[in-house]
N, C-alpha and C positions, 0 to 999 in steps of 0.2 A: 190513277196516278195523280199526282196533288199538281196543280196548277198558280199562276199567279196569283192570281184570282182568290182561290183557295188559301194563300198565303195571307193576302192581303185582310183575309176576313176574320183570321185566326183569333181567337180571343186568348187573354192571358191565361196560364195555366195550363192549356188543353194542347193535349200531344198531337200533332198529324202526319200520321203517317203513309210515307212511298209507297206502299204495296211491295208486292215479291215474292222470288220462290221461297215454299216454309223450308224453315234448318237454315237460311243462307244468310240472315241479318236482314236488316232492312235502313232504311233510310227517315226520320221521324224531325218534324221539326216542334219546337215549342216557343209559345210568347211569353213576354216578363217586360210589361212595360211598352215600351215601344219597340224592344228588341227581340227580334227572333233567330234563333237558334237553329245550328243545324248537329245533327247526333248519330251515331250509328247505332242503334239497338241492337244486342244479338246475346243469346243462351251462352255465361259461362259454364267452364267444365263443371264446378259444385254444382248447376242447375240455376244458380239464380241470374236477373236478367242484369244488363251495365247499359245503358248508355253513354258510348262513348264520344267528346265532344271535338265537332268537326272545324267550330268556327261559328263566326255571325252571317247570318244570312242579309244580301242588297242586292236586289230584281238588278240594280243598274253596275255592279261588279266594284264600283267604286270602294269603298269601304267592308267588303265582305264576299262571302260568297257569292255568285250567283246559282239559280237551279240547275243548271246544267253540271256548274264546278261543285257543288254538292253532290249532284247524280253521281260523278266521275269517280271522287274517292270513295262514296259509299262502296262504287262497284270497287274497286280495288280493295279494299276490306273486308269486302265480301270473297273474294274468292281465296285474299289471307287464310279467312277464316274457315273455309268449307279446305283448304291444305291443310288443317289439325290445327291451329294456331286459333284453339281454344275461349285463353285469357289475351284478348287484345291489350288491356291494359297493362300488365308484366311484362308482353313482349315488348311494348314500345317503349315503357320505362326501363327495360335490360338493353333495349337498343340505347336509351340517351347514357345511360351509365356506360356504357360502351365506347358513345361519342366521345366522352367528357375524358375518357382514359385514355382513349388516343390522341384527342386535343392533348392533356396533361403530359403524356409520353412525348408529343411534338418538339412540344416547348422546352420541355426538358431537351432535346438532343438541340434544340438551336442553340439554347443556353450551354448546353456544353461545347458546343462547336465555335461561338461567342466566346467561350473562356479559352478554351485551347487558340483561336488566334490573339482573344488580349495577350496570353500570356505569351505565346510570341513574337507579338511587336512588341512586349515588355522586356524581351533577352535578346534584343538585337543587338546588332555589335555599338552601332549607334548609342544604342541603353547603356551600354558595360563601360563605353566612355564618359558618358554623364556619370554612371553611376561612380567611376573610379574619382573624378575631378571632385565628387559629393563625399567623395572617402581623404582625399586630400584637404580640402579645408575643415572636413571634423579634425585633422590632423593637425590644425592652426597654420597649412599650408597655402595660405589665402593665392600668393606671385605664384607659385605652381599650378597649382588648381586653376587660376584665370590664363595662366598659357596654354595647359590642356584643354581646354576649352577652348579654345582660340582656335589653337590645330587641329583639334577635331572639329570644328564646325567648319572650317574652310576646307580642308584638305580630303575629309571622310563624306559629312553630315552634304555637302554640300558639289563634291567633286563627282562622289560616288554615291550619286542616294541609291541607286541597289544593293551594293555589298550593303552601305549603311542600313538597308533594314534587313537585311539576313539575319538568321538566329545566329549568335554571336557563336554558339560550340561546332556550327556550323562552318566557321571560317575558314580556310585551309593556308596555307604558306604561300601560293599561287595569288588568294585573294590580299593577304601581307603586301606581295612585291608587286603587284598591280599599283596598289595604293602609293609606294614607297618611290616606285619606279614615276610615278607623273609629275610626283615633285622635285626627282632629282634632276628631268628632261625639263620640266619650267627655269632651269640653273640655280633652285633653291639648295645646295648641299645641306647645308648646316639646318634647315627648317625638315627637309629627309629625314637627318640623324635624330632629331626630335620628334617628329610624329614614329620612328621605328622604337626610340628606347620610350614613349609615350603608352605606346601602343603593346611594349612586353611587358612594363612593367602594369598594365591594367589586367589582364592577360593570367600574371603572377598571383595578383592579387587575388582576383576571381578565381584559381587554382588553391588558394590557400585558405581562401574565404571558411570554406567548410569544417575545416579543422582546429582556425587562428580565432579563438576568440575576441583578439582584438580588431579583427577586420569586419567591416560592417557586412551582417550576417543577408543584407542585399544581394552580396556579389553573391552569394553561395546559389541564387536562384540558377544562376543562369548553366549550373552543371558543366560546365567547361573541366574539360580534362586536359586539355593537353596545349600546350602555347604556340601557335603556328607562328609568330614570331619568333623562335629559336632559331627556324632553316636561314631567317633572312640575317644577312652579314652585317654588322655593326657598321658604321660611316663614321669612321674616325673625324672627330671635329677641330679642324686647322687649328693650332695653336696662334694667339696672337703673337706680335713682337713689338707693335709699336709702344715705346716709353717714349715720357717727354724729355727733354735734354733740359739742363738746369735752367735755362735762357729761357723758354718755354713753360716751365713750371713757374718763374717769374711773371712771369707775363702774364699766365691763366690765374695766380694768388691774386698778382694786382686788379685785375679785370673783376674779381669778385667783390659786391657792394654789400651794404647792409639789408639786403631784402631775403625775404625766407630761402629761397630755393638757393641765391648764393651763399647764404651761413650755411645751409648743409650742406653745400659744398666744400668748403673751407674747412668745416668741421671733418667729414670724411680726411682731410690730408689730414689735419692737425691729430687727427683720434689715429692715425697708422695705417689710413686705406683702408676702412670699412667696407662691407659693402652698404649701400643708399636704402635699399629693401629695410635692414635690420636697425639702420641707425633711422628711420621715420618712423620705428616704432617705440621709439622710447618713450615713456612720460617722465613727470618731474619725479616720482617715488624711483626713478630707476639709477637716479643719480645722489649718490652717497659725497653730500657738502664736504665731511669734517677727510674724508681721506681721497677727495677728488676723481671719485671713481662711477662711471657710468658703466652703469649693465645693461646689454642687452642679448638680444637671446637669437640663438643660430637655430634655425631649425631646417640646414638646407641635407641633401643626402634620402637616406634610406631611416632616419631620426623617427621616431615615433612619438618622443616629448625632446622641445627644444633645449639646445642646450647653453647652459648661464656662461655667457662671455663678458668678462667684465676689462673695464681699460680703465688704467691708473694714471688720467690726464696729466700733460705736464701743463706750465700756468698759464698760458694762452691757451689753452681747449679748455681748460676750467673754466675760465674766468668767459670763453663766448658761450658756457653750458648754464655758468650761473646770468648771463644775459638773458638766455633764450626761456630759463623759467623764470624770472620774474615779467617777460612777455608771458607768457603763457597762462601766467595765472593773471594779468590787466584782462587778459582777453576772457579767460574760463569765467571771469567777475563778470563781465558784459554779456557774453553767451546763455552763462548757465544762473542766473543771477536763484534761484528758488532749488537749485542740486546741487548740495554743499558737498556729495558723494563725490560726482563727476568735478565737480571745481577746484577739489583738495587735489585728484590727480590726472589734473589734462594732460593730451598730447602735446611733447614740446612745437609740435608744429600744426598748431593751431594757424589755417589761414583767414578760410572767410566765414564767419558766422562759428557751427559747431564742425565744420567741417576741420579735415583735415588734410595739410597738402597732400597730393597726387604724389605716389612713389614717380611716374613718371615726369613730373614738371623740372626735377633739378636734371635731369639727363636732357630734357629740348635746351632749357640753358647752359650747361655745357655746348652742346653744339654750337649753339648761339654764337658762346666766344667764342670756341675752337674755330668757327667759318673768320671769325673775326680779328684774326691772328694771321692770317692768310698761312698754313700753315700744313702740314698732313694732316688729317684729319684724324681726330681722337675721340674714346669714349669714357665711360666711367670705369669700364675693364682696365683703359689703357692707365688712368691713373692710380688705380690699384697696380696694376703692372710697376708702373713707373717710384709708387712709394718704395714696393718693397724691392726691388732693385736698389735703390737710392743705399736702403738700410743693410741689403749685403755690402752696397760698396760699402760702407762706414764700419763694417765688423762688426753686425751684428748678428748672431748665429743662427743656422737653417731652424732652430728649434726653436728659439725666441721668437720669431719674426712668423715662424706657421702659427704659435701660441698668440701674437699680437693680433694676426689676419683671420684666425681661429679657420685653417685650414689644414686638410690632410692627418687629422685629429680623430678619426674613425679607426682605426686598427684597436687588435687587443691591447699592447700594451697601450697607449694612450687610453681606455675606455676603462680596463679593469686594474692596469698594476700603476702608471702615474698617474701619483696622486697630490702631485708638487704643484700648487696654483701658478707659479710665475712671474710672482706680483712685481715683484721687484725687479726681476729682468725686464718687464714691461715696462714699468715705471724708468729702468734707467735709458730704455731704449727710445721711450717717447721724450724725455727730455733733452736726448742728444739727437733727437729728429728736430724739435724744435730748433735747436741750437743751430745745425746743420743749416734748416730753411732762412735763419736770420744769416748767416754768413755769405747766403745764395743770394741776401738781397733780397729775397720772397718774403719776411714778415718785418715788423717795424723791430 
């Protein structure tokens, strides 16, 4: 048997070998260098000889074999090989092929089991809400899409993070009025009725997704069949009542100054009780000089492209619309001095820098005066309210006054058979609203 010794003495090239019984392999080292090698020798089935390689041999185990951990696998090779396992080298290369396919097979089932829950945190109900609010402003429904968002992060994302990460076609009516139910016990009603018609109409969408090609073909991911928001009961939302009395509409005219948020306030009454949303979107190209006429564009409802609302100023909304762009372009000059693109048609409500006021800033000023009025407290609804009230009492008719407010304008006939613009019924209505507010004492 070969010894340390033996080892140590070994010269390059020259085989030494273990000894053993014949036919069973044997155990053989060789040098190359200062390195010696440890090998199984043994008879393949053709007849010719292999040694096969065990590793480096190191007396001290540090870096290599030592004699003994050589001895060990020889022997285990050895009686491989005397069980018929001939070609040691096939079999241990069909063993790593073997490894490598079941490594390869692993990975694969992690990755698919990886994919099957991305794509279930991907169709959570949570998902179906981002994803609808992401289908609302492709829609150019910017004020919807940021209150659906709103409600769903607080009231879902945030009240309920378990339902919020369930698969969204998972949800049941049970899971609906859970949700619906916490906020109408926090005495939220009206925020209730919005996350429930929030929540059918996402719901709808992802139901339609599949078939509507104009719904983003997202929603269709998430395979929902059926709207578990149906079972739950609509929350009728209270009707306001508050109008302002003529004394009070005086009051809140004079209280408004020449600063941005009060012109569109002022403009809102003058223009027939717009709403604030559509009229901070106008730019200068939306208002037609020569026949005093500002467009702007409704896109509130079930609208898929907005629709053109134009209003035929009488000569006080003109004349504070031609004010408000010749600001608009001092300012687009300063702002955009090198984008003759952007400066030819800014926002008429240019405030600071390229920014553009906040839809909400003219609503905190209202409150402002309405606190300051000492008075019932009013909103921007309430003076929408309060216009067209004013314009029945004056006689001016249910059809005019929905055509001036551009509401209730969604049925067939309105959509496909009138096709009467109104122009002139608006024009004489806003001119005898003006007239009106001057006799109220409300304009100069």
């Amino acid at each position: 048997m070969i010894t340390i010794k033996a080892l140590r003495a070994l010269k390059p090239g020259v085989w030494l070998s273990d000894g053993g019984a014949r036919g069973a392999g044997t155990l053989v080292f060789r040098r190359s260098g200062a390195d010696i090698r440890a090998y199984f020798r043994h008879t393949q089935a053709d007849g010719s000889r292999y040694a096969l390689p065990l590793g480096h041999f190191d007396e001290a185990g540090r870096d290599g074999l030592t004699l003994t951990e050589a001895r060990t696998k020889a022997g285990e090779l050895s009686r491989l090989y005397l069980s018929g396992v001939k070609d040691l080298r096939a079999h241990f290369e069909a063993e790593e092929v073997a490894r490598q396919e079941a490594e390869r097979a692993r990975k694969a089932a992690e990755e698919a089991a990886s994919a099957v829950v991305q794509a279930q945190s991907s169709r959570t109900l949570i998902a179906l809400c981002d994803a609808y609010a992401d289908a609302l402003e492709r829609q150019g429904k910017q004020k919807s899409a940021g209150n659906a968002r709103s409600v769903f992060k607080v009231h879902v994302r945030q009240a309920h993070q378990e339902l919020a990460q369930k698969p969204a076609k998972d949800i049941t009516p049970h899971d609906v009025a859970a949700l619906v139910r916490r906020v109408r016990r926090a005495g939220k009603e009206r925020t209730a009725g919005v996350l429930r018609s929030y929540l059918r109409a996402a719901y709808a969408m992802a139901i339609r997704a599949p078939f509507d090609s104009a719904v983003n073909s997202q929603l269709a991911n998430f395979a929902v069949e059926m709207n578990p928001v149906d079972a739950i009961p609509a929350i009728p939302v209270r009707a306001g009542h508050r109008t302002l009395s003529a004394a009070e509409l005086r009051t809140y005219l004079a209280d408004l100054s020449d600063d941005l948020p009060d012109l569109a306030l002022k403009l809102a009454v003058l223009a027939g009780g717009q709403r604030m949303s559509q009229l901070l979107r106008a730019r200068i190209a939306d208002y037609n000089a020569d026949t005093k006429t500002l467009r702007l564009w409704d896109n509130k409802g079930k609208r898929r492209e907005p629709r053109e609302h134009l209003i035929p100023l009488a000569p006080q909304g003109a004349a504070m619309v031609s004010r408000l762009i010749e600001r608009a372009k001092q300012r687009a000059a300063r702002s955009f001095p090198s984008e003759a693109t952007r400066q030819a048609n800014p926002s008429l409500w240019l405030s600071t820098g390229v920014a553009t006021m906040a839809e909400t800033t003219p609503g905190k000023r209202l409150g402002e005066i309405a606190a300051g009025m000492q008075v019932e407290p009013f909103n921007l609804r309430d003076i929408r309210r309060t216009v067209e009230t004013m314009l029945a009492g004056m006689g001016v008719s249910r059809e005019t006054r929905a055509q001036l407010l551009s509401h209730g304008l969604g049925g067939v006939q309105a959509v496909h058979y009138d096709r009467h613009s109104y122009m002139d019924e608006k024009r004489a209505a806003l001119r005898a609203w003006e007239a009106h507010l001057k006799s109220l004492g409300a304009l100069p």
